[in-house]
C-alpha positions in Angstrom: 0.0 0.0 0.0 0.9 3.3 -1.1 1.3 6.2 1.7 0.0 9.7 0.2 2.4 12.4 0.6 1.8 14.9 3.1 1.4 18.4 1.6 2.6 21.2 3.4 0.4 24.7 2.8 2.9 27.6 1.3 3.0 30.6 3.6 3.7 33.6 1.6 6.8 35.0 3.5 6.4 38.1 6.3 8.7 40.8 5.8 8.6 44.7 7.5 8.2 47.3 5.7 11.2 49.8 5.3 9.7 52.3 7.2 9.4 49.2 10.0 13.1 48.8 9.3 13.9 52.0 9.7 11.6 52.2 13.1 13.7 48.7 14.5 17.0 49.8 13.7 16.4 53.5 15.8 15.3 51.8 18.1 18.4 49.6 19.4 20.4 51.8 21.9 22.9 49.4 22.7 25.7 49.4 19.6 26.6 45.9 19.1 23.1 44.7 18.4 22.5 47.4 16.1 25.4 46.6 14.3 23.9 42.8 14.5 20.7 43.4 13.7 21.4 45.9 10.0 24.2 43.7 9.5 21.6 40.7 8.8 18.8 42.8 7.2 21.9 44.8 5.1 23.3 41.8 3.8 19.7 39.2 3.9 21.4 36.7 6.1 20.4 34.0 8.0 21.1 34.2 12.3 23.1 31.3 11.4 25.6 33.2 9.3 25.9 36.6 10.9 26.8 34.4 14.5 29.6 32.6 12.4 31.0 35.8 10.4 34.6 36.6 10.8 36.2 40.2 11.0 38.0 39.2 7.2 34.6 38.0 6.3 33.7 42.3 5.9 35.1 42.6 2.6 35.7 47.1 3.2 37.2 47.7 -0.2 35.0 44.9 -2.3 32.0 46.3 -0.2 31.0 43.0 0.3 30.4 40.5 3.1 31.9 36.9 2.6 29.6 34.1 4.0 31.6 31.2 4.8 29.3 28.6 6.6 25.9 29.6 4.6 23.2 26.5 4.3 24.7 23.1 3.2 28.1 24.7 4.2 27.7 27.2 1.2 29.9 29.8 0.5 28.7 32.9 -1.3 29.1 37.1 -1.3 26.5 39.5 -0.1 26.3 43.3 -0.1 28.0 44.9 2.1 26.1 48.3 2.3 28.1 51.9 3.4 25.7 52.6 6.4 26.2 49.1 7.5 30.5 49.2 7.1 29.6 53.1 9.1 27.8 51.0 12.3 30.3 48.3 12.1 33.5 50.1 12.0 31.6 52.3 14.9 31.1 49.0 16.9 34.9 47.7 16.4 36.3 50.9 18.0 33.9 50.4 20.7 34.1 46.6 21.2 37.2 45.6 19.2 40.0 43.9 21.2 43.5 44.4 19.8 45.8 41.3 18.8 42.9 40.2 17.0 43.7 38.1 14.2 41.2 38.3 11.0 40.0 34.9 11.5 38.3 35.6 14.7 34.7 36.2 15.1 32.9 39.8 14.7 30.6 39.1 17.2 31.4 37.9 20.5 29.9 37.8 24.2 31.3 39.7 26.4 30.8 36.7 29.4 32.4 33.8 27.3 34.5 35.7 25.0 33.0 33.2 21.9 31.0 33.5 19.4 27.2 35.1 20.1 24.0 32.3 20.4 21.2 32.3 18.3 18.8 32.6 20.6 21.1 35.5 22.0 20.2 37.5 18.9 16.3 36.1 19.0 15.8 37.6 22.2 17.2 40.6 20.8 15.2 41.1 17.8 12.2 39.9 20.0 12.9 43.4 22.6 13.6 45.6 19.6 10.7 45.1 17.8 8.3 45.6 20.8 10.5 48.7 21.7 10.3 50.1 18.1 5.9 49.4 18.7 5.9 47.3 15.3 2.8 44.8 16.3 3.0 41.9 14.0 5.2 38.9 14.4 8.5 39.5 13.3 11.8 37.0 13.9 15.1 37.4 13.0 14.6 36.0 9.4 11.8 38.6 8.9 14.7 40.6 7.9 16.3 38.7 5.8 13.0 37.9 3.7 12.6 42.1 4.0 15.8 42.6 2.2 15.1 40.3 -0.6 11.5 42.3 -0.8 12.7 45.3 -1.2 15.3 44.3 -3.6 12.7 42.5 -5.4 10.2 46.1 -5.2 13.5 47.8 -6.5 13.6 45.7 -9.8 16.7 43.2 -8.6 16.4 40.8 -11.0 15.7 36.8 -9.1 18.8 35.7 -10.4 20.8 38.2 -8.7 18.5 37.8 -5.4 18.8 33.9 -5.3 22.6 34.7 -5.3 22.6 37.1 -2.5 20.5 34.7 -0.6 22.2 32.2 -1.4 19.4 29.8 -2.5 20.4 26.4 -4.6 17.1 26.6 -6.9 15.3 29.7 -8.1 12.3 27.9 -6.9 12.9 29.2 -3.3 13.8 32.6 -4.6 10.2 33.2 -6.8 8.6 32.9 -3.3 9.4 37.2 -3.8 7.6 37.3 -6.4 4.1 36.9 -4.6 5.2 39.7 -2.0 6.1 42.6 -4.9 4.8 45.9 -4.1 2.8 46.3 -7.5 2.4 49.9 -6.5 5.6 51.1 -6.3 6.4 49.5 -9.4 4.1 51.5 -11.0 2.2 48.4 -12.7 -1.4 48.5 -13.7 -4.0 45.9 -14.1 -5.0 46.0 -17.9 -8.4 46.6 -17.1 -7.3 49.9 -16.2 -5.9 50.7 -19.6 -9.1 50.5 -21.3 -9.9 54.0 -22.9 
C-alpha cells in the first residue's frame, strides 16, 4: 500500500516594511546589536551566518560581506552596504580587542568571549521590535525575507537575489515574487488601460 504524501500549505513570506526597518533599527540603543541586527537585514542573512561571520569576512574595499558557513556549508558574497560598514567600523572601535587576528569572530559575548548564540540574537530582535511598537510577528529571518523584498520592489532581477541569498534553486527565490509591491512599481492591471 501506497502512503499519500503529506502536503505542506505555502505561507507567503512576512517581511517589514522599510519604514518598519527604519523604526527597528532606531530603536536599538545598545551598539553591538545594532550593528547585529542591520548587519543581517543589510546583507539578507540568516542568524546562522551573521553568528559565524569573521572580522576578514567584511570585505571594506569589495564592499561586500563573505559568508563562509551559509546553508549546506555554502559559501557565497553578499552586499555589504556603506551605512552598515559606518555602524560596524563604529562597533569595532567600541568593542574591538587588539591582537585580534582576521579569523576571529565579529561578534562575540562579552561573558564567554565566543561567538554570540542564536537565541542570543532572537531575544534581541524579540525586545527591539516591541521597543520600536511594530505589532506583528516579526523574527530574525523577517529581515532577511525584508531585504530580498525590497530588492525585489527595487527591480533586482531573481537571479541576482537567489545569489545574495544564497538559494540552490530559483524555486525558493520566486517565493518574492508573490510579496512585490505592484504599487511602487508602478504596474497597472490591464483593465485599467481601457480608454
Amino acid at each position: 500500500m501506497r502512503i499519500p504524501r503529506l502536503r505542506y500549505d505555502k505561507h507567503l513570506p512576512s517581511y517589514l516594511t522599510k519604514e518598519e526597518i527604519k523604526r527597528l533599527l532606531g530603536s536599538i540603543t545598545y551598539l553591538k546589536h545594532k550593528a547585529i541586527l542591520t548587519t543581517i537585514y543589510s546583507g539578507g542573512l540568516r542568524v546562522s551566518e551573521v553568528v559565524n561571520l569573521r572580522i576578514a569576512d567584511i570585505m571594506s574595499k569589495e564592499m561586500k560581506i563573505r559568508i563562509r558557513n551559509g546553508k549546506r556549508n555554502k559559501e557565497r558574497y553578499t552586499l555589504l552596504s556603506q551605512k552598515n560598514l559606518e555602524i560596524l567600523r563604529e562597533y569595532w572601535i567600541k568593542f574591538g580587542y587588539k591582537n585580534y587576528q582576521p579569523d576571529d569572530y565579529l561578534f562575540i559575548s562579552r561573558q564567554t568571549k565566543k561567538p554570540m548564540k542564536v537565541r542570543g540574537i532572537e531575544l534581541v530582535m524579540d525586545k527591539s521590535i516591541k521597543k520600536a511598537g511594530i505589532t506583528r510577528n516579526a523574527t530574525v529571518h523577517t529581515l532577511r525575507h525584508s531585504f530580498a523584498t525590497h530588492l525585489m520592489n527595487g527591480g533586482v532581477d531573481l537571479r541576482t537575489i537567489q545569489a545574495l541569498l544564497g538559494h540552490s534553486n530559483i524555486k525558493t527565490t520566486s517565493i518574492y515574487l508573490h510579496v512585490m509591491d505592484y504599487e511602487i512599481l508602478n504596474i497597472k492591471s490591464p483593465l485599467d488601460t481601457f480608454e
